[in-house]
LUMVEX-244431 format. One record per residue (C-alpha): residue number from 0; residue in three letters; x, y, z. Coordinates in steps of 0.25 Angstrom, whole numbers. Layout:
BEGIN
+-----+-----+-------+-------+-------+
!   k !   r !    c1 !    c2 !    c3 !
+-----+-----+-------+-------+-------+
! NUM ! ALA !     X !     Y !     Z !
...
+-----+-----+-------+-------+-------+
% end
This chain:
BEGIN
+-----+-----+-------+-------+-------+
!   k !   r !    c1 !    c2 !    c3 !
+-----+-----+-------+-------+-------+
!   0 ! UNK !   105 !   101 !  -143 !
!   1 ! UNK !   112 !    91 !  -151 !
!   2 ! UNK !   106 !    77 !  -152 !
!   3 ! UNK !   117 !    71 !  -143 !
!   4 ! UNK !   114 !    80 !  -132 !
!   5 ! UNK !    99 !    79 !  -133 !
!   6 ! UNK !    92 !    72 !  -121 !
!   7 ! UNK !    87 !    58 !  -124 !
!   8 ! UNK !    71 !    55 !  -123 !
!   9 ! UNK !    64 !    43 !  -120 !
!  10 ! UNK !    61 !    41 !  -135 !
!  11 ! UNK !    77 !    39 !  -134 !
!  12 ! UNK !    76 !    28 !  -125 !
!  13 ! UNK !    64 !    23 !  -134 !
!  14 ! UNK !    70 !    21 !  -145 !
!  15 ! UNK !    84 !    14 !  -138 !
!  16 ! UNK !    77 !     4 !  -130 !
!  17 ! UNK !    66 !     2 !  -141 !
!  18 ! UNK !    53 !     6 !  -134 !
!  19 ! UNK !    43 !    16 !  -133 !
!  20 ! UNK !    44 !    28 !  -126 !
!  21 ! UNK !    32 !    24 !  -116 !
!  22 ! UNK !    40 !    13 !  -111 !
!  23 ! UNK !    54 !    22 !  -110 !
!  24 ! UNK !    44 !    33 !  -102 !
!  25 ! UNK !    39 !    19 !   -93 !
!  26 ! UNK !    51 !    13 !   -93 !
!  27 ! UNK !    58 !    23 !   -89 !
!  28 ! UNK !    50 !    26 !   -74 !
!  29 ! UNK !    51 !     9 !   -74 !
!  30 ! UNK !    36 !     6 !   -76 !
!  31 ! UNK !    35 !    -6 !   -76 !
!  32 ! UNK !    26 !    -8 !   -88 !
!  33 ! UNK !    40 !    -8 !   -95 !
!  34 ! UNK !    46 !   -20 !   -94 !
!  35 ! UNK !    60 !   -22 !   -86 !
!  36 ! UNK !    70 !   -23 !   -96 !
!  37 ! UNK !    65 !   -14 !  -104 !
!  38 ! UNK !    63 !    -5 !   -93 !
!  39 ! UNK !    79 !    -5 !   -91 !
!  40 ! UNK !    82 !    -5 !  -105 !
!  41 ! UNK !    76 !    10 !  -107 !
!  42 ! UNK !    80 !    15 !   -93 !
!  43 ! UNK !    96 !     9 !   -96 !
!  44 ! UNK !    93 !    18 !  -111 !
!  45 ! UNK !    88 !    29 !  -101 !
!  46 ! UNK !   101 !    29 !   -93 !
!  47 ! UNK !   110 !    28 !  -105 !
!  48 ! UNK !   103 !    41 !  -111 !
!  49 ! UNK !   102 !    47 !   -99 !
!  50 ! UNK !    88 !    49 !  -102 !
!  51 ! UNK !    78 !    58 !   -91 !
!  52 ! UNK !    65 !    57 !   -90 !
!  53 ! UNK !    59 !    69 !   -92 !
!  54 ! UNK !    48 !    69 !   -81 !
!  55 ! UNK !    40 !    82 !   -86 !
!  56 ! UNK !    39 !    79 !  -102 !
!  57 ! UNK !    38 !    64 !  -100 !
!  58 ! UNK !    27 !    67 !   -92 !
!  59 ! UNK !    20 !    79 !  -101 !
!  60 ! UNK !    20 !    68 !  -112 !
!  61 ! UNK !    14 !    57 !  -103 !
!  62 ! UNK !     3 !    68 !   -97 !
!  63 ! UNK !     8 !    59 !   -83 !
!  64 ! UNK !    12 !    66 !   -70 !
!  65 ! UNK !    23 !    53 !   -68 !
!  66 ! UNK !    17 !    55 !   -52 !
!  67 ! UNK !    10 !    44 !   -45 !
!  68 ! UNK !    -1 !    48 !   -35 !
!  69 ! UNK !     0 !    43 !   -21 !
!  70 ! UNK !   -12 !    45 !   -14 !
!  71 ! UNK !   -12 !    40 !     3 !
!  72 ! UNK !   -26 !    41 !     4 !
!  73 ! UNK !   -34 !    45 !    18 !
!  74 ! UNK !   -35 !    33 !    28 !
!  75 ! UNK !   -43 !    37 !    41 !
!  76 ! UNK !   -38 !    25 !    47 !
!  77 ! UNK !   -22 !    31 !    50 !
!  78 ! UNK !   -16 !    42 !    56 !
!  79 ! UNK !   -19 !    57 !    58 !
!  80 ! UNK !    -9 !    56 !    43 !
!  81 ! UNK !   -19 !    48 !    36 !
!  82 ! UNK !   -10 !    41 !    31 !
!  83 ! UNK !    -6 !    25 !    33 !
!  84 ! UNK !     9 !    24 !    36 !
!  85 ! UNK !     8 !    10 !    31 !
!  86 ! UNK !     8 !    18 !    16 !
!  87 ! UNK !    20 !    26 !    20 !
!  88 ! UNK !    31 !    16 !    15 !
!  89 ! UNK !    22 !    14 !     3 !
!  90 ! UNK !    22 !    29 !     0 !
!  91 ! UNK !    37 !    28 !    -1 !
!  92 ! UNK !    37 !    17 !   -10 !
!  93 ! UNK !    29 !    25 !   -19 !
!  94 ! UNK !    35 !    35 !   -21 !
!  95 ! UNK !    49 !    28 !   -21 !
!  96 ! UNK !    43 !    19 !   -33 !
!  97 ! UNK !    38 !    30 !   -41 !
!  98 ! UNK !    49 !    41 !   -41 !
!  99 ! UNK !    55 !    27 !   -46 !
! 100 ! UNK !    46 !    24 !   -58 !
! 101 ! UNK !    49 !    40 !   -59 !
! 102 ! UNK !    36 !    45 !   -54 !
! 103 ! UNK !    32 !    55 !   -42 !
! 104 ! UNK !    21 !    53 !   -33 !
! 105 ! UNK !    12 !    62 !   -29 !
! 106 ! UNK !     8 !    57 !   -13 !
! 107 ! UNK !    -6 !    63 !    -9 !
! 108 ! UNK !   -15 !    61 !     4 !
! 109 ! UNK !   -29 !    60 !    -1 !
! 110 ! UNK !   -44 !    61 !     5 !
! 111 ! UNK !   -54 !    51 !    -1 !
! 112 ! UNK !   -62 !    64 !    -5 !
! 113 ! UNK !   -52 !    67 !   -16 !
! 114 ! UNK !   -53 !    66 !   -31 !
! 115 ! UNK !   -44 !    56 !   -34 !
! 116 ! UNK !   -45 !    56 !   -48 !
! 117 ! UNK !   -46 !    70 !   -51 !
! 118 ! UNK !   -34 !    74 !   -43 !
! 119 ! UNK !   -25 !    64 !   -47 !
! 120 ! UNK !   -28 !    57 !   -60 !
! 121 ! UNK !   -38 !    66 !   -67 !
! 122 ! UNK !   -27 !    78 !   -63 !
! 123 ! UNK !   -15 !    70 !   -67 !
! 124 ! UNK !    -7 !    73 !   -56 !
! 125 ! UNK !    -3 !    58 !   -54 !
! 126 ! UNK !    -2 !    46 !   -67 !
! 127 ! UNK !    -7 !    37 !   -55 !
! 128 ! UNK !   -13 !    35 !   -41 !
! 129 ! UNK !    -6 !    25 !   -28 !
! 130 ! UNK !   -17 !    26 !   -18 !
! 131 ! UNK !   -13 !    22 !    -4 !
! 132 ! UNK !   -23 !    21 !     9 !
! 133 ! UNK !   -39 !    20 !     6 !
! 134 ! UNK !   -46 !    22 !    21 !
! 135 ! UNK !   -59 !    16 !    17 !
! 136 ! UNK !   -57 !     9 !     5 !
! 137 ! UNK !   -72 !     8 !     0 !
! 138 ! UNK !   -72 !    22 !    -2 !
! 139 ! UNK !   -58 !    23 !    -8 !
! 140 ! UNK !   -62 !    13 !   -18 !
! 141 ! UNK !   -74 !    23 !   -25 !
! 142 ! UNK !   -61 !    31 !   -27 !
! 143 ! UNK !   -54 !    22 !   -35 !
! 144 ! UNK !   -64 !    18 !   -44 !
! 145 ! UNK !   -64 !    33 !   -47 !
! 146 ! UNK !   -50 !    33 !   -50 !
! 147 ! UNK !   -51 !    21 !   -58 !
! 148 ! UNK !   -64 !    25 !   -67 !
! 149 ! UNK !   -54 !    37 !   -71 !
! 150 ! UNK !   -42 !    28 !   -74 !
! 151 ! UNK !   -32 !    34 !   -65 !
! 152 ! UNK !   -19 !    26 !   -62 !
! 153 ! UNK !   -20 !    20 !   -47 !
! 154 ! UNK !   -16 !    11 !   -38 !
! 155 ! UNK !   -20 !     9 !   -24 !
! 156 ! UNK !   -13 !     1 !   -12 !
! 157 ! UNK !   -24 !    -7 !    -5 !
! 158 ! UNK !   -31 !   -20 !    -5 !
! 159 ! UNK !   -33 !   -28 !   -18 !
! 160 ! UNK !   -48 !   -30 !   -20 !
! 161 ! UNK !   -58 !   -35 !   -32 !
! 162 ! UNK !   -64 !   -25 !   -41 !
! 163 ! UNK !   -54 !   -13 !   -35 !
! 164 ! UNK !   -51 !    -1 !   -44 !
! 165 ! UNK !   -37 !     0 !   -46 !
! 166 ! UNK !   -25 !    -6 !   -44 !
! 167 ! UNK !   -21 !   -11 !   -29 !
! 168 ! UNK !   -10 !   -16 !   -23 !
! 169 ! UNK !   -10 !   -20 !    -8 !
! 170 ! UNK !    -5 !   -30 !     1 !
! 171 ! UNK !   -10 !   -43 !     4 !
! 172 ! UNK !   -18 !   -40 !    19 !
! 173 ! UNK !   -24 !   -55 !    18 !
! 174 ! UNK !   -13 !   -62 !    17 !
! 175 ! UNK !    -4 !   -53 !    26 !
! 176 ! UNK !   -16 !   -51 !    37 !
! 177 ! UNK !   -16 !   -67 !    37 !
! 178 ! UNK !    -1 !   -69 !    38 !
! 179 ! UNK !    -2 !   -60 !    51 !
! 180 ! UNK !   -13 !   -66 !    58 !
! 181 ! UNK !    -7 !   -80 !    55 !
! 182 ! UNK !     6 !   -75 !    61 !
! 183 ! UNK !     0 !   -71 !    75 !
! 184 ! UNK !   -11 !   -85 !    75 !
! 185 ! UNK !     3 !   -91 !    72 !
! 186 ! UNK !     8 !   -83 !    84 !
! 187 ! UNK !    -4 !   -90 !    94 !
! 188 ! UNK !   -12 !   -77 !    92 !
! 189 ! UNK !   -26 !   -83 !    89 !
! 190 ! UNK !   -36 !   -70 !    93 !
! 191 ! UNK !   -31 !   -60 !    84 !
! 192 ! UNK !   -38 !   -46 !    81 !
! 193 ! UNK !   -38 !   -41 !    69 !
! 194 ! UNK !   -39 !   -27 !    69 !
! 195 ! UNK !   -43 !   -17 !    58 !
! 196 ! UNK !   -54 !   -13 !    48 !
! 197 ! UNK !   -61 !   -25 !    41 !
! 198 ! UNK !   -70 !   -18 !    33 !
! 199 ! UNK !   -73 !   -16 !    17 !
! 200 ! UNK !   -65 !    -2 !    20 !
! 201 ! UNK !   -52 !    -6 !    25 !
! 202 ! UNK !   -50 !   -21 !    14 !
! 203 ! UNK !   -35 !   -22 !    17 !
! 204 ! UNK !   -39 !   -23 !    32 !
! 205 ! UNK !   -50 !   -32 !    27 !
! 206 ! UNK !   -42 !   -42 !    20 !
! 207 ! UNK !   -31 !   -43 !    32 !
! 208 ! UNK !   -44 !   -46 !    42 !
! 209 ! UNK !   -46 !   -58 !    31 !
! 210 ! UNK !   -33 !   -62 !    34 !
! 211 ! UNK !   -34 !   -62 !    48 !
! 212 ! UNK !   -47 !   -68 !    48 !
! 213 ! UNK !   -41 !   -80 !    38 !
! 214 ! UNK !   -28 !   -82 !    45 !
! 215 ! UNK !   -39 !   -85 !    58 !
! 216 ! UNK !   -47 !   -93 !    52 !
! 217 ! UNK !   -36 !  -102 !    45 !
! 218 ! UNK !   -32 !  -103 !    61 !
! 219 ! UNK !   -46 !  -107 !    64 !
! 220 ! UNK !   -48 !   -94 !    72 !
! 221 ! UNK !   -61 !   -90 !    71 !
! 222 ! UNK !   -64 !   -74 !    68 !
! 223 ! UNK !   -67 !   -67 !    79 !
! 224 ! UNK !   -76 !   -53 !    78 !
! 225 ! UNK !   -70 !   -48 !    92 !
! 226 ! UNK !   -55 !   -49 !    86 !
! 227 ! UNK !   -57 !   -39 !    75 !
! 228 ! UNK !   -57 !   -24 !    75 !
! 229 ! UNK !   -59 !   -13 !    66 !
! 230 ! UNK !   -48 !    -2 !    63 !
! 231 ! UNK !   -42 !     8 !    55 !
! 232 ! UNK !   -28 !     9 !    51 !
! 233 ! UNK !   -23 !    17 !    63 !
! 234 ! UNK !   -15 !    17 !    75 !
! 235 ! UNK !   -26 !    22 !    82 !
! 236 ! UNK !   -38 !    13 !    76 !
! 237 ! UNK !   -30 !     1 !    80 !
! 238 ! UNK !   -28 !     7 !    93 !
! 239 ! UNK !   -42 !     9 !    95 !
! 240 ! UNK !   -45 !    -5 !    91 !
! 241 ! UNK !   -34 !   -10 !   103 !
! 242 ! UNK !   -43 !    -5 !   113 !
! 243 ! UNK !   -55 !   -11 !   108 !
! 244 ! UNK !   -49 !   -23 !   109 !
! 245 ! UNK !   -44 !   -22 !   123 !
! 246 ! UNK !   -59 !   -15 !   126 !
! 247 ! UNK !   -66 !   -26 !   120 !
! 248 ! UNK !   -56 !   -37 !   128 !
! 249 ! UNK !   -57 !   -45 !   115 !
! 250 ! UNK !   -47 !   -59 !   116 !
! 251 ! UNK !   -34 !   -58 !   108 !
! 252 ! UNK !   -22 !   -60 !   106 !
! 253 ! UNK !   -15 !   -54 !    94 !
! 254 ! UNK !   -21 !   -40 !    85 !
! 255 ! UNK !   -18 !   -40 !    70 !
! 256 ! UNK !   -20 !   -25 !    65 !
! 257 ! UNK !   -24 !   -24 !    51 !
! 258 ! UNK !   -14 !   -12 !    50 !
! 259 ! UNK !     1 !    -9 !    58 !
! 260 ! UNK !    -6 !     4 !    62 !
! 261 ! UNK !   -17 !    -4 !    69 !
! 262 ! UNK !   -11 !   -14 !    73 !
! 263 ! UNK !     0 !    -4 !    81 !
! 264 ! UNK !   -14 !     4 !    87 !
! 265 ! UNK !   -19 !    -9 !    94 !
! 266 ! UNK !    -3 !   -13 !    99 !
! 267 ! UNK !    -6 !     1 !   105 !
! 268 ! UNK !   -17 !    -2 !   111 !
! 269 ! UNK !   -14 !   -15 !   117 !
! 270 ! UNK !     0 !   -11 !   122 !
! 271 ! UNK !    -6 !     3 !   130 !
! 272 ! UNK !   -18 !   -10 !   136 !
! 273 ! UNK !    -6 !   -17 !   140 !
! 274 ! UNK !    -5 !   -28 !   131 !
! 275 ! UNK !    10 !   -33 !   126 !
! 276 ! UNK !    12 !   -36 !   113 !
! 277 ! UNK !    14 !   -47 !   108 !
! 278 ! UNK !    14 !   -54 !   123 !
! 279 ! UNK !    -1 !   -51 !   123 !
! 280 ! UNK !    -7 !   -48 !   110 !
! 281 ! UNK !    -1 !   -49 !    96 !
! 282 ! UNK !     0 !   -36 !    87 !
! 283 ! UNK !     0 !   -39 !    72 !
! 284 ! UNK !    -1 !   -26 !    60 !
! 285 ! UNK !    -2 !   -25 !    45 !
! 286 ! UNK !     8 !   -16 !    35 !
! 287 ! UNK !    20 !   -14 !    44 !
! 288 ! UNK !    21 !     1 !    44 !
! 289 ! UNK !    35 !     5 !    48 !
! 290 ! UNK !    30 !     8 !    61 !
! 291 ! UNK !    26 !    -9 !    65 !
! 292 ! UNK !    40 !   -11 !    67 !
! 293 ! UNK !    43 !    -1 !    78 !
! 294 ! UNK !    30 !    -3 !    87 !
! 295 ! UNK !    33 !   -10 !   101 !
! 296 ! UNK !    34 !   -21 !    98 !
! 297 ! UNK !    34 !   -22 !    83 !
! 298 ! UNK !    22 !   -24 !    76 !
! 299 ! UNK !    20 !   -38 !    67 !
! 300 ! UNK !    13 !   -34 !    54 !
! 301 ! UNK !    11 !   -37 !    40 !
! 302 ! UNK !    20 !   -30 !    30 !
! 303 ! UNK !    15 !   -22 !    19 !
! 304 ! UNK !    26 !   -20 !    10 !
! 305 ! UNK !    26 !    -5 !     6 !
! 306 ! UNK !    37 !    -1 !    -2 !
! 307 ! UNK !    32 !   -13 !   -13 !
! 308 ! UNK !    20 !    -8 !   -12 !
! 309 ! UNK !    24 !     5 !   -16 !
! 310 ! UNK !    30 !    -2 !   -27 !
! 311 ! UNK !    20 !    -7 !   -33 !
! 312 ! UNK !    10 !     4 !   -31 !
! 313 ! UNK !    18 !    14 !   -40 !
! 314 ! UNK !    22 !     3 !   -50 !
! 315 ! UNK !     8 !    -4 !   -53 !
! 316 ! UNK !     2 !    12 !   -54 !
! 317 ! UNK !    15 !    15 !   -64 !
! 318 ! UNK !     9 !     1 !   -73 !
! 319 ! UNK !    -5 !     7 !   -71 !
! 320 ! UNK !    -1 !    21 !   -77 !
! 321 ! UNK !     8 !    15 !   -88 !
! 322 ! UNK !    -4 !     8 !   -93 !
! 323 ! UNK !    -3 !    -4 !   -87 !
! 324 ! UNK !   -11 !   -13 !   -78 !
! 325 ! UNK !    -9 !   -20 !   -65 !
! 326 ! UNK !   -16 !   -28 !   -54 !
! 327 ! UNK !   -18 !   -26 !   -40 !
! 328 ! UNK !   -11 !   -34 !   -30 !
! 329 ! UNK !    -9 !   -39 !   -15 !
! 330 ! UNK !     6 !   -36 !   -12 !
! 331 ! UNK !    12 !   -48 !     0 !
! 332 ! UNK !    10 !   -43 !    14 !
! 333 ! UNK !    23 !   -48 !    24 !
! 334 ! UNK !    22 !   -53 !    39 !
! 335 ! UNK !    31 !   -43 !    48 !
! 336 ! UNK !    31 !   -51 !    62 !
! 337 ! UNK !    36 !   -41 !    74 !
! 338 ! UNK !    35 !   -40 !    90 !
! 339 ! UNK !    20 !   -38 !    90 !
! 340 ! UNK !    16 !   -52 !    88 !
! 341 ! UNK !    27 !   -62 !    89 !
! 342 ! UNK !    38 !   -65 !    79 !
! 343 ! UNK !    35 !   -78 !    76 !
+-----+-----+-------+-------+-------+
% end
């Protein structure tokens, strides 16, 4: 093949834009490692040359799989699927983002009795791990550390916490719990139920009861024991906890579920008793699943927002496996205000 007919290689584009071949090959599936303008300097090169990656030898010389691990991990608390629809839209954003930055994901369900390191990093099957869902997160942290003593490339959606392993993005539940419950005491709701898990277990539902508890206080409502139950996040779990507070004939006015899915469980449980929301009693969730806005009536909640998530999630993990470094962070939470508790 004559030298005008030969195809052109990344040490090509190199040598045009005046860089090394690492920072075409980065570049090139937009890490951002590489800084913008330069980042459209190669890949204009790259279009001019009509250059193509060659997935296979690129990575043979690498020793990388260019595929991102994406395990949804157990959660007893959801559905007969196991898995939360809340992470649903994030899946999509995943796996949007990386075909993107020119990676393919490999989406697996996994038990807590898996070898994550052996299966994913030590086998080479993935350059890196997104982990979504933790079901008891005392016990999902031990498995971390593991992977973190082996130097694997992860990043996990949950709450940001001192002394973690890892790199975590999550939302802000505090300051989004906070925003909700001062919506519905601005509302004249003044005995409100929170209702989810409080526990070392479950922190992001930890940290939204703190925001409850402080948006009371700063009202000069006192907390009381008798307005807060324990649940899972389920349909079914909040439904439970619906009856036990029609059982228990406990005083109040307005429910703030620490999820959508059990927020939605004790609307159904109220509605079935005969109560009329929001005449009666106030409904508010957290994370806006698609589903909050087709309930009857429409459920008021705090917006997670998903598809920035998933973003992120694949970006910061791309930095991480390029070398890089980055820090966990809370992402803003939004107030979405519907039928279930007023629309002031």
């Amino acid at each position: 093949m004559s030298k005008k007919d030969s195809k052109p290689t990344s040490f090509d584009i190199a040598y045009r834009a005046g860089v090394s071949q690492s920072t075409v090959s980065r570049a090139l599936r937009d890490s951002p490692l590489v800084n913008l303008e330069t980042r459209q300097r190669i890949q204009a090169i790259a279009k001019e040359l009509s250059y193509k990656v060659d997935k296979n030898a690129r990575n043979l010389r690498s020793q990388q799989s260019n595929t991102i691990a994406l395990l949804l991990c157990e959660d007893h608390g959801t559905d007969q699927s196991m898995i939360n629809p809340f992470f649903l839209s994030m899946v999509a954003s995943i796996v949007r983002t990386s075909a993107m930055r020119g990676y393919d994901v490999l989406i697996s369900f996994q038990q807590f009795s898996d070898n994550w390191v052996a299966e994913y990093a030590d086998a080479n099957r993935a350059d890196g791990i997104i982990f979504l869902g933790y079901g008891d997160y005392t016990a999902y942290v031990k498995k971390l550390n593991l992977l973190s003593q082996a130097q694997a490339h992860f990043i996990t959606w949950g709450p940001v916490l001192p002394g973690q392993p890892g790199v975590f993005i999550g939302c802000d539940n505090y300051n989004g719990a906070k925003a909700a419950v001062n919506h519905l005491l601005g509302n004249g709701y003044n005995r409100i139920v929170f209702v989810g898990d409080t526990s070392d277990k479950s922190p992001e539902f930890k940290r939204r009861f703190d925001g409850y508890a402080r948006a009371l206080n700063d009202a000069g409502i006192a907390l009381d024991p008798r307005l807060q139950i324990d649940a899972e996040t389920s349909e079914d779990s909040g439904y439970t906890a619906g009856l036990r507070l029609l059982e228990n004939k406990v005083n109040f006015d307005a429910v703030f579920g620490a999820s959508d899915l059990i927020a939605i469980g004790v609307m159904k449980a109220l509605e079935e008793s005969g109560v009329v929301i929001p005449t009666d009693k106030a409904i508010m969730g957290f994370d806006d699943i698609p589903v909050s806005a087709y309930t009857y009536p429409p459920l008021s909640t705090v917006r997670q927002n998903t598809g920035k998530a998933g973003e992120l999630l694949v970006d910061y993990l791309l930095t991480l496996i390029d070398g890089g470094q980055v820090e966990s962070f809370l992402m803003p939470a939004e107030l979405t205000i519907r039928g279930s508790c007023g629309s002031k």
